[in-house]
TORPA-4810 file (N, C-alpha, C, O; in nm, 3 decimals):
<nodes>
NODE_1_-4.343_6.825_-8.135_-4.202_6.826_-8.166_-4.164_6.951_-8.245_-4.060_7.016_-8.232_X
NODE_2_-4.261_6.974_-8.325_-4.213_7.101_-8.438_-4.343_7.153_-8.512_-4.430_7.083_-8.562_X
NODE_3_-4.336_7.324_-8.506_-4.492_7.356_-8.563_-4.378_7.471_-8.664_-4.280_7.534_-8.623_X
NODE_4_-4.441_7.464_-8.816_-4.399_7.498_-8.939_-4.486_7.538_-9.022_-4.537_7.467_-9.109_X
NODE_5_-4.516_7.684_-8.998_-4.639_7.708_-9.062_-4.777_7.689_-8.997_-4.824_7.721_-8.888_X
NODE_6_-4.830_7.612_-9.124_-5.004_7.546_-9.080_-4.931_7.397_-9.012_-5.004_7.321_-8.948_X
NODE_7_-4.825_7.374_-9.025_-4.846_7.207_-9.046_-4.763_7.222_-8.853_-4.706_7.322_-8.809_X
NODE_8_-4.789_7.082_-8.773_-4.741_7.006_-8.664_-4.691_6.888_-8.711_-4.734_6.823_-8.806_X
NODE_9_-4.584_6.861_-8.629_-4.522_6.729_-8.624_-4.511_6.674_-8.498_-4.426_6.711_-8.417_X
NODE_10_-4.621_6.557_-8.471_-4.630_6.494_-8.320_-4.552_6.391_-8.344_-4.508_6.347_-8.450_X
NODE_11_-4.537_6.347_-8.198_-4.479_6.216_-8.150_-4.585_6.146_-8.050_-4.623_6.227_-7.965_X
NODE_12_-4.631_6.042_-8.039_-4.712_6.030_-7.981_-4.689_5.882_-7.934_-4.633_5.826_-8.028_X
NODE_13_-4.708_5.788_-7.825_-4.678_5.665_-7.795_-4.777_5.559_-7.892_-4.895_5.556_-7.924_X
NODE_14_-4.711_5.514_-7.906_-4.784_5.367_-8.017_-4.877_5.292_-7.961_-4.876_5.264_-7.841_X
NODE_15_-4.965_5.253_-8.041_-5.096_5.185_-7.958_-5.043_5.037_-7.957_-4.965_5.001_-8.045_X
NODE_16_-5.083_4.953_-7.862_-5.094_4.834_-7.905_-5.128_4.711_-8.014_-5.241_4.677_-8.048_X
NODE_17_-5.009_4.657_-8.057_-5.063_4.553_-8.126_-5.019_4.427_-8.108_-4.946_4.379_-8.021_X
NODE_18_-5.085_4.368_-8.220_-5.082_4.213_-8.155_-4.961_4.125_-8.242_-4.942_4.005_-8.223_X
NODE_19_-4.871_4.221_-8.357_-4.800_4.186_-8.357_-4.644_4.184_-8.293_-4.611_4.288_-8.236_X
NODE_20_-4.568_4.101_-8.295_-4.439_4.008_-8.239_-4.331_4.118_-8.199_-4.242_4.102_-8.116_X
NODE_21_-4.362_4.257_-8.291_-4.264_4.354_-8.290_-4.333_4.481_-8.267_-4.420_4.527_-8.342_X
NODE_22_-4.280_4.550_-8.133_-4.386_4.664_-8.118_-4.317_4.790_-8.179_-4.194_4.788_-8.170_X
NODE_23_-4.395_4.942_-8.265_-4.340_5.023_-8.244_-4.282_5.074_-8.095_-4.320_5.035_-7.985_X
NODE_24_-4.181_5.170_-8.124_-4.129_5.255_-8.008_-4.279_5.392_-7.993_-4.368_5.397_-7.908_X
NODE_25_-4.256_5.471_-8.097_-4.369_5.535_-8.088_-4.427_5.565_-8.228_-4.402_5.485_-8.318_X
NODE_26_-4.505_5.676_-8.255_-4.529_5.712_-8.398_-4.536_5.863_-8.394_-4.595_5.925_-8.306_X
NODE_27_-4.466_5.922_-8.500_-4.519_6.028_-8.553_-4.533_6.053_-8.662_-4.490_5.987_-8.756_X
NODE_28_-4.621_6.196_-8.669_-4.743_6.275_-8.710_-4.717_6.392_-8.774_-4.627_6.474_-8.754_X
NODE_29_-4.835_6.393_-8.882_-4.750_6.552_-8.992_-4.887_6.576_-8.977_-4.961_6.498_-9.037_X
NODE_30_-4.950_6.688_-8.896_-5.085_6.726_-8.915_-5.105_6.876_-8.955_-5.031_6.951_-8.891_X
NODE_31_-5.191_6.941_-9.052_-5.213_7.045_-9.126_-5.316_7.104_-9.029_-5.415_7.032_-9.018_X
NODE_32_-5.318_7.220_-8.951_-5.369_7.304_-8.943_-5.502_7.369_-8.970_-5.596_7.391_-8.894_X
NODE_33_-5.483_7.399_-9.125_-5.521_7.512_-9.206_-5.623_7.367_-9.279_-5.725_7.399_-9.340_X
NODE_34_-5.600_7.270_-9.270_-5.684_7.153_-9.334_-5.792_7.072_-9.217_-5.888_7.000_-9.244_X
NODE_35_-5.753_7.099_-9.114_-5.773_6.995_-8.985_-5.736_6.835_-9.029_-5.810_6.742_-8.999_X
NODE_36_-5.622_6.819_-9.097_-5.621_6.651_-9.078_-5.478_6.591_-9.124_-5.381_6.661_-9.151_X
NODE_37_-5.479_6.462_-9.130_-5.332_6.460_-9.049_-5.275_6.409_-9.246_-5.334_6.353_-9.338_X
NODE_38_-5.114_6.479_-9.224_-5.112_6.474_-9.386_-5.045_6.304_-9.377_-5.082_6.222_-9.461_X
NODE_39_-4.950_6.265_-9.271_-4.884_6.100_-9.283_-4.878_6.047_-9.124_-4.918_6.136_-9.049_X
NODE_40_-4.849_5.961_-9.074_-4.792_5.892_-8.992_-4.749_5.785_-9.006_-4.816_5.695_-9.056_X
NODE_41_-4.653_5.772_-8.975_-4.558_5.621_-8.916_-4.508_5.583_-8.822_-4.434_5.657_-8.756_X
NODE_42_-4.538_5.443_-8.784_-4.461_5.389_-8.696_-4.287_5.415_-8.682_-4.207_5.448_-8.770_X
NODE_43_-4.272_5.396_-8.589_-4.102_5.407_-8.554_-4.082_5.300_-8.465_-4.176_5.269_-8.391_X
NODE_44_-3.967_5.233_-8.460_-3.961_5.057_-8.435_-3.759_5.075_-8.358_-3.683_4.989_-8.314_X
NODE_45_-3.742_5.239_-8.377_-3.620_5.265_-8.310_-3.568_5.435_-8.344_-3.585_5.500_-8.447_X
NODE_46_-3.514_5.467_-8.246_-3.478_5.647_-8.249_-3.446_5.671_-8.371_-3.476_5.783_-8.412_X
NODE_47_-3.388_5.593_-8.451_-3.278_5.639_-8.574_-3.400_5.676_-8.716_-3.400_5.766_-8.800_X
NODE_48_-3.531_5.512_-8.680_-3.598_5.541_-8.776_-3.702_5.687_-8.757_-3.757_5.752_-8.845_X
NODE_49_-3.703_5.708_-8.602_-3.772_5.795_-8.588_-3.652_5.952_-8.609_-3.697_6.062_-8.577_X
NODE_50_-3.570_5.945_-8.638_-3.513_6.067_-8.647_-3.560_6.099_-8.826_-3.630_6.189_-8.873_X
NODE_51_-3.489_5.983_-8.891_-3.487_6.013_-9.020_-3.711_6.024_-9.058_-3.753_6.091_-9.153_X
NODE_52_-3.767_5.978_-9.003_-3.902_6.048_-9.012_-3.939_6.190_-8.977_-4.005_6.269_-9.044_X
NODE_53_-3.876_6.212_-8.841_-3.882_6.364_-8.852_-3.787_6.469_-8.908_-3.776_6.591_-8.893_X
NODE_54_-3.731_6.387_-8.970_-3.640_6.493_-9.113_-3.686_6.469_-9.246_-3.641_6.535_-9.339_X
NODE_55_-3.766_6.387_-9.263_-3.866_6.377_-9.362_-3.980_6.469_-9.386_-4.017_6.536_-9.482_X
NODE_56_-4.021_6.448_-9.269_-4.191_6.551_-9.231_-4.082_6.681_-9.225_-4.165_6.769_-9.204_X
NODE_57_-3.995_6.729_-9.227_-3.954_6.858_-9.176_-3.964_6.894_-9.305_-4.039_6.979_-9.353_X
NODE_58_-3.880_6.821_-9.362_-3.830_6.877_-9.553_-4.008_6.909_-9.633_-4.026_6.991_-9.723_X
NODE_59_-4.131_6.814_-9.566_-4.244_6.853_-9.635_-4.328_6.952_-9.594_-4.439_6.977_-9.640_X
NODE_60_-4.258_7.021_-9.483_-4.346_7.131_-9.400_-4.313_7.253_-9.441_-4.390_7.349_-9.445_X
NODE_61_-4.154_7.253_-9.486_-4.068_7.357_-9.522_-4.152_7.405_-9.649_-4.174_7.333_-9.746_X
NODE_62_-4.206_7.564_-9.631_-4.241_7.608_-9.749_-4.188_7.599_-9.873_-4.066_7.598_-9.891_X
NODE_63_-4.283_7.589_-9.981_-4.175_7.592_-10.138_-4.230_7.742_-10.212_-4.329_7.732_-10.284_X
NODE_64_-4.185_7.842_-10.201_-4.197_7.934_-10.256_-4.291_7.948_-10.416_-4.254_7.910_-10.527_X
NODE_65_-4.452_8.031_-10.367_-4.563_7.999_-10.460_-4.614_7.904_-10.475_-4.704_7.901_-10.559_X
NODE_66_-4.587_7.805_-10.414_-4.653_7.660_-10.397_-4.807_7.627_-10.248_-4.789_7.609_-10.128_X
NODE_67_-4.858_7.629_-10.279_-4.968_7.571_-10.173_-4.987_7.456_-10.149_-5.002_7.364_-10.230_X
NODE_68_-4.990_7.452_-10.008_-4.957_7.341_-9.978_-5.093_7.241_-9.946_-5.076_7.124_-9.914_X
</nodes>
């Protein structure tokens, strides 16, 4: 969906579960420069999945002298 730096932000289809309510899909904040993934969450509808990838965006966005 979006590469920022070291860091990716996937979307990826939701695995199966065995509970009553399925995600839609999940995404992914993965580091690069670390090899490993910094969060993921389920998304259960577009809206929650928008406001997740404006979440992961705001933590990818460099902070000037800060390492991430």
């Amino acid at each position: 969906m979006a590469w920022i730096g070291d860091y990716e932000i996937r979307m990826r289809a939701a695995a199966p579960t065995k509970a009553a309510e399925q995600p839609l899909f999940t995404i992914g904040m993965f580091d690069h420069d670390a090899q490993r993934f910094i969060d993921s969450r389920a998304c259960y509808s577009l809206s929650e999945g928008a406001a997740t990838f404006e979440a992961f965006l705001l933590m990818a966005e460099p902070v000037a002298g800060a390492p991430h």
